[in-house]
C-alpha positions as CSV (number, residue, x, y, z in Angstrom):
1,X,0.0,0.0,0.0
2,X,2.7,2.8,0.7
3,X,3.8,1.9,-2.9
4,X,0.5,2.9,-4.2
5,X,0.4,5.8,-2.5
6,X,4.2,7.0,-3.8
7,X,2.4,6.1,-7.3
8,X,-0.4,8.2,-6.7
9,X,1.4,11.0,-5.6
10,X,3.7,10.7,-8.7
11,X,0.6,10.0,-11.4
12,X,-1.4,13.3,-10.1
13,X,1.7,15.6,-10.8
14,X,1.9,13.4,-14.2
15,X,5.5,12.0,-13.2
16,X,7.2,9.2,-13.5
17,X,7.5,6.2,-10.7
18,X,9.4,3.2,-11.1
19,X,10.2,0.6,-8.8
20,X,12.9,-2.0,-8.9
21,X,15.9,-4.3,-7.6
22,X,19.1,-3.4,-7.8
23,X,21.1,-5.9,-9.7
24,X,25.0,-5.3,-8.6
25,X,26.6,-3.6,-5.8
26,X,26.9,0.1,-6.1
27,X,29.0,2.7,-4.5
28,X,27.7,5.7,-2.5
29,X,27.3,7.8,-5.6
30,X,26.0,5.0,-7.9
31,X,23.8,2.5,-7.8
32,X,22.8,-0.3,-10.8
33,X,19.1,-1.4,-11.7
34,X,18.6,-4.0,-14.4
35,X,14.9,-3.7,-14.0
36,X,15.4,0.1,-15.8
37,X,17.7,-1.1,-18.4
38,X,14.9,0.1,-21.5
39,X,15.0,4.1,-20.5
40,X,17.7,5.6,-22.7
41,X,20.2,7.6,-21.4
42,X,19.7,10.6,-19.3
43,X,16.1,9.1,-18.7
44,X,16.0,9.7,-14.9
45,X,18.4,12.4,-14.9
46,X,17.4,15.2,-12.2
47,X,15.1,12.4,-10.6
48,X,15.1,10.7,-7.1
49,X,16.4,7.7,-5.9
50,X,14.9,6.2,-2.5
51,X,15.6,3.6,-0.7
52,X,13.5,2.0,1.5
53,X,15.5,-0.7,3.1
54,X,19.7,-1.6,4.2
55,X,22.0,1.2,5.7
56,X,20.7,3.6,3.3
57,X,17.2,3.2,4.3
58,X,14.5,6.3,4.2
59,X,17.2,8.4,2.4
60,X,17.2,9.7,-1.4
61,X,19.0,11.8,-3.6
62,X,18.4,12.9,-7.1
63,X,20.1,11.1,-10.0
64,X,22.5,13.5,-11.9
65,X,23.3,10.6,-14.8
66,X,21.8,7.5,-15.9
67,X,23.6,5.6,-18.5
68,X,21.7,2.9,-20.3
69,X,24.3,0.5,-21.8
70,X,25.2,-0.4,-18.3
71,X,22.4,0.4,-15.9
72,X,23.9,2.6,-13.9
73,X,22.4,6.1,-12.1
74,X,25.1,8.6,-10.8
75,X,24.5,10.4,-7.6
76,X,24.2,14.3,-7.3
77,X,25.5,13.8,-3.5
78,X,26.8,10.6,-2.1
79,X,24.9,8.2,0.4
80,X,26.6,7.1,3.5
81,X,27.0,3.8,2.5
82,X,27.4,1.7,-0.7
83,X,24.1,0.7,-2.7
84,X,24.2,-2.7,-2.1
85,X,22.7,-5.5,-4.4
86,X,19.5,-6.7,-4.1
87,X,17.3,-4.4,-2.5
88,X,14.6,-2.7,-3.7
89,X,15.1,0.8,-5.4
90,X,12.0,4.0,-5.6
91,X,12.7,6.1,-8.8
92,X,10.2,9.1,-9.2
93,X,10.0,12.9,-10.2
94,X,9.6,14.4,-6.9
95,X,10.0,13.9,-3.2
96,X,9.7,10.8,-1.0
97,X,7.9,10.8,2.2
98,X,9.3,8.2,4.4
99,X,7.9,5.0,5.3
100,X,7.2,6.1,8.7
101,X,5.7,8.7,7.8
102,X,3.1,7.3,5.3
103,X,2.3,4.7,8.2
104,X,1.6,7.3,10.4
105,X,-1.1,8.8,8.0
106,X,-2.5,5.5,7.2
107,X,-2.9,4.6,11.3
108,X,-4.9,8.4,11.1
109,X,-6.7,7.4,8.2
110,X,-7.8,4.2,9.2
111,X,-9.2,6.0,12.1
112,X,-11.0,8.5,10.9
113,X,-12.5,6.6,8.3
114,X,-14.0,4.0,10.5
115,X,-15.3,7.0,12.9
116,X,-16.8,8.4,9.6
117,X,-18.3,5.3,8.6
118,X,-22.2,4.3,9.4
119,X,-21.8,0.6,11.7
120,X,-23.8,-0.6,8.5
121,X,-21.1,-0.1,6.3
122,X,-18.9,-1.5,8.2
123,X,-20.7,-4.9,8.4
124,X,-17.8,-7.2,7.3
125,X,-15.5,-5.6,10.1
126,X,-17.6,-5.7,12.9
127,X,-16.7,-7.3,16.1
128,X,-18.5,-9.2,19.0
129,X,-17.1,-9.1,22.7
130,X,-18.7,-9.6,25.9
131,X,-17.8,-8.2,29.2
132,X,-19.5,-9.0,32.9
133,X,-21.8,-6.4,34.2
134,X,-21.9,-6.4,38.0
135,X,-24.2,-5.2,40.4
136,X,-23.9,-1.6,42.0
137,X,-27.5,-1.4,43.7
138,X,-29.3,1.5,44.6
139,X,-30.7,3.6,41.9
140,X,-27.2,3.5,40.1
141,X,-28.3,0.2,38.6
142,X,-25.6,-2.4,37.1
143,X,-22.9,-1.3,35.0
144,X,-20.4,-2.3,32.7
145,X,-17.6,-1.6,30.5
146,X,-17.5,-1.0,26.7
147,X,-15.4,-2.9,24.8
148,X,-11.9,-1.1,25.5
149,X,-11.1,-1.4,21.3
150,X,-14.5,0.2,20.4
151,X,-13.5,3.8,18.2
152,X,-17.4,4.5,18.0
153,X,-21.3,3.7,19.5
154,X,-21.5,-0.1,19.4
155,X,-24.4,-1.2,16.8
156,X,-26.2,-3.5,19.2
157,X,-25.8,-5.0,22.9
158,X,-27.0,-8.3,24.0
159,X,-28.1,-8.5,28.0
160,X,-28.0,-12.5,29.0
161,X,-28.9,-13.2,25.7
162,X,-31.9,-10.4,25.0
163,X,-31.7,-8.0,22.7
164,X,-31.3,-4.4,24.6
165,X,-31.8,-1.6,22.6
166,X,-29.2,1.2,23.3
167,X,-30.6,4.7,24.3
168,X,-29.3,8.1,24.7
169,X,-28.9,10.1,27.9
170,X,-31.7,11.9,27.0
171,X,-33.8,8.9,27.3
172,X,-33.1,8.1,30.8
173,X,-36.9,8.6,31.7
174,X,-38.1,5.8,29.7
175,X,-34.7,3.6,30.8
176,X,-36.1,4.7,34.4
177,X,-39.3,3.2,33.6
178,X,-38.2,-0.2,31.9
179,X,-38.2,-2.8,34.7
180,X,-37.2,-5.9,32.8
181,X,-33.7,-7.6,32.2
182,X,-32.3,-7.1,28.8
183,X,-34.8,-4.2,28.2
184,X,-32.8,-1.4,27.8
185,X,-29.1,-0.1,27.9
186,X,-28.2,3.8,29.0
187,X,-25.3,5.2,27.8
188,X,-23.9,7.6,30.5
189,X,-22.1,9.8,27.7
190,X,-19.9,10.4,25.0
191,X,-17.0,11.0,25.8
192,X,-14.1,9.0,24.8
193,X,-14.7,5.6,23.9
194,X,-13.7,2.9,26.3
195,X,-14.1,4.4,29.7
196,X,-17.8,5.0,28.7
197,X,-19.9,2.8,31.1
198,X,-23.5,1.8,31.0
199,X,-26.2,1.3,33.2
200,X,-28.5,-2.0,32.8
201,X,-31.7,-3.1,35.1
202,X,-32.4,-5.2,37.2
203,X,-29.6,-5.2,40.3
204,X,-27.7,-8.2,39.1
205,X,-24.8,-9.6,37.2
206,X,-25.0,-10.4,33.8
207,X,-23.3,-11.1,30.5
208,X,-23.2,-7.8,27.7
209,X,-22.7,-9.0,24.4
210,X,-21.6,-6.3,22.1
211,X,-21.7,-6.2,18.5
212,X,-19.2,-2.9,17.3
213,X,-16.5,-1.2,15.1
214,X,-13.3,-1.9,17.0
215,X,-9.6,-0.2,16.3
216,X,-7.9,-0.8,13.8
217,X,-4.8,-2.9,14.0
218,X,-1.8,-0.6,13.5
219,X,-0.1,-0.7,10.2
220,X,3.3,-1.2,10.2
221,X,6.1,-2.4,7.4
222,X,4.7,-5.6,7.7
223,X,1.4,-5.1,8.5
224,X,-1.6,-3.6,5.7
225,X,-4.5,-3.3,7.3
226,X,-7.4,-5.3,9.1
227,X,-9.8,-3.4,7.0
228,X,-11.9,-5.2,4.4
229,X,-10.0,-4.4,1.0
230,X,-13.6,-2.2,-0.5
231,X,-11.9,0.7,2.0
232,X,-8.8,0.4,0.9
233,X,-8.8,3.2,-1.5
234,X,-10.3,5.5,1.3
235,X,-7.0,4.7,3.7
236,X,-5.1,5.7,0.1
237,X,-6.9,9.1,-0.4
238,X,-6.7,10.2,3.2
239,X,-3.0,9.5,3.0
240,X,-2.0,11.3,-0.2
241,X,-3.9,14.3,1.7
242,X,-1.3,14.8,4.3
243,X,1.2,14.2,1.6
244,X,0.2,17.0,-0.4
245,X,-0.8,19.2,3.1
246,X,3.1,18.6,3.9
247,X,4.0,19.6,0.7
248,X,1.5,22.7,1.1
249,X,-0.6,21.7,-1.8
250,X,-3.5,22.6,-0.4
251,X,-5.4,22.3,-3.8
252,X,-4.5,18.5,-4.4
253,X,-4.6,17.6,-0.9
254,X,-8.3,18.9,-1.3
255,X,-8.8,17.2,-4.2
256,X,-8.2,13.8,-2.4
257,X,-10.4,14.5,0.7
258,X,-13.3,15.5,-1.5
259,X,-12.5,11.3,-2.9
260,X,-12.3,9.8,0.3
261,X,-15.3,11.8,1.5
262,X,-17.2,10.8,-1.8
263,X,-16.4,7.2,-1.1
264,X,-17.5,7.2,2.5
265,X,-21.2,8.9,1.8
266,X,-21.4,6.4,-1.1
267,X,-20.8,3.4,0.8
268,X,-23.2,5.1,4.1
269,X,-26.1,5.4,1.5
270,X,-25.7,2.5,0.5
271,X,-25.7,0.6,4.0
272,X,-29.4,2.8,4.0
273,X,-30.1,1.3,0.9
274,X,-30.4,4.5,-0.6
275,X,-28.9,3.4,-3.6
């Protein structure tokens, strides 16, 4: 994924963005590629090199030569170490965000989308957890926590196996006036997630069985995501939005919020079945 977004980011200021291996061991001001070996000389002159991985890794610097016949890209200014062979080479017409950096935008992304999404759309990534309410007494009632991964309002609650339908703060009169188990769940608030607790009736344990939207595992170099693939592109769109925020291009960094926030509505109405 943090390829496709370097290829985005290249493609919407109509650049070039290659990808490749490095076939032979470099120096600090060269490096060799035969995955390039068709662009004629001077091809990727006054281009990037990045390089993701080895003793060079998260650093670039632009390519002053590239000689066809043998492969080989000259430096501008030397990298600390020599390019060694093997590892994977970034080749593009403007700057490289790190790694780190794009995986911090895609954690935020993932985020916010699934705090922007309806718990309908999100029907293939929802989770169920139960927790043990306990008793309190008095006119507190029971409570219990929320599942602490939760990022939003869980969709539905199950008290000892009866649907409970969940109701606002606003609606503690008729939560007051509900006297069965399993009849009615107040939230006290809405603050942040996870220390939220909840009052059930009568005055006795039981077993909350929650059905909800729960954090995203973080990505990582390793790790995509744990979101189904149909959001993917939202993650993507978020993330080339800081990109071109950091690169204060405020009108292309608009341009891909207005897609992710196109994608969500569309996939909200149709959770409604609105479309």
């Amino acid at each position: 994924m943090i390829a496709r977004i370097r290829s985005a980011w290249h493609e919407e200021l109509g650049g070039l963005y290659l990808t490749g291996t490095t076939s032979s061991l470099g120096t600090v001001s060269t490096f060799i590629v035969s995955g390039f070996s068709t662009l004629a000389d001077d091809a990727l002159n006054e281009h990037e090199a990045y390089l993701p991985s080895g003793n060079n890794a998260g650093l670039r610097r632009e390519i002053a030569d590239w000689v066809q016949s043998t492969a080989t890209g000259t430096l501008l200014e030397q990298f600390p170490y020599a390019v060694a062979n093997g590892i994977e080479i970034h080749v593009g017409t403007s700057g490289f965000w790190s790694d780190q950096e794009i995986i911090n935008w895609l954690n935020d992304a993932a985020s916010e989308a699934i705090k922007l999404l309806s718990n309908e759309a999100l029907w293939d990534y929802l989770k169920t957890a139960t927790t043990a309410g306990s008793m309190v007494g008095s006119q507190v009632y029971g409570r219990a926590e929320i599942p602490t991964d939760a990022v939003k309002i869980p969709k539905a609650v199950w008290i000892d196996g009866r649907t409970a339908p969940i109701l606002e703060p606003d609606q503690k009169t008729r939560f007051d006036r509900d006297s069965y188990i399993g009849e009615s769940i107040l939230l006290e608030g809405r603050p942040a997630l996870g220390n939220v607790r909840v009052l059930y009736k009568p005055y006795v344990n039981a077993t909350l069985t929650w059905l909800y939207a729960p954090s995203p595992a973080a990505f990582n170099t390793s790790t995509q995501t744990t979101l189904p693939a149909r959001l993917h592109q939202i993650l993507v769109d978020m993330t080339i939005r800081e990109g071109w925020k950091k690169a204060e291009r405020l009108d292309l960094a608009t341009k891909a919020e207005e897609r992710a926030i196109n994608q969500i509505n569309a996939l909200n109405a149709e959770a409604q079945g609105k479309i």
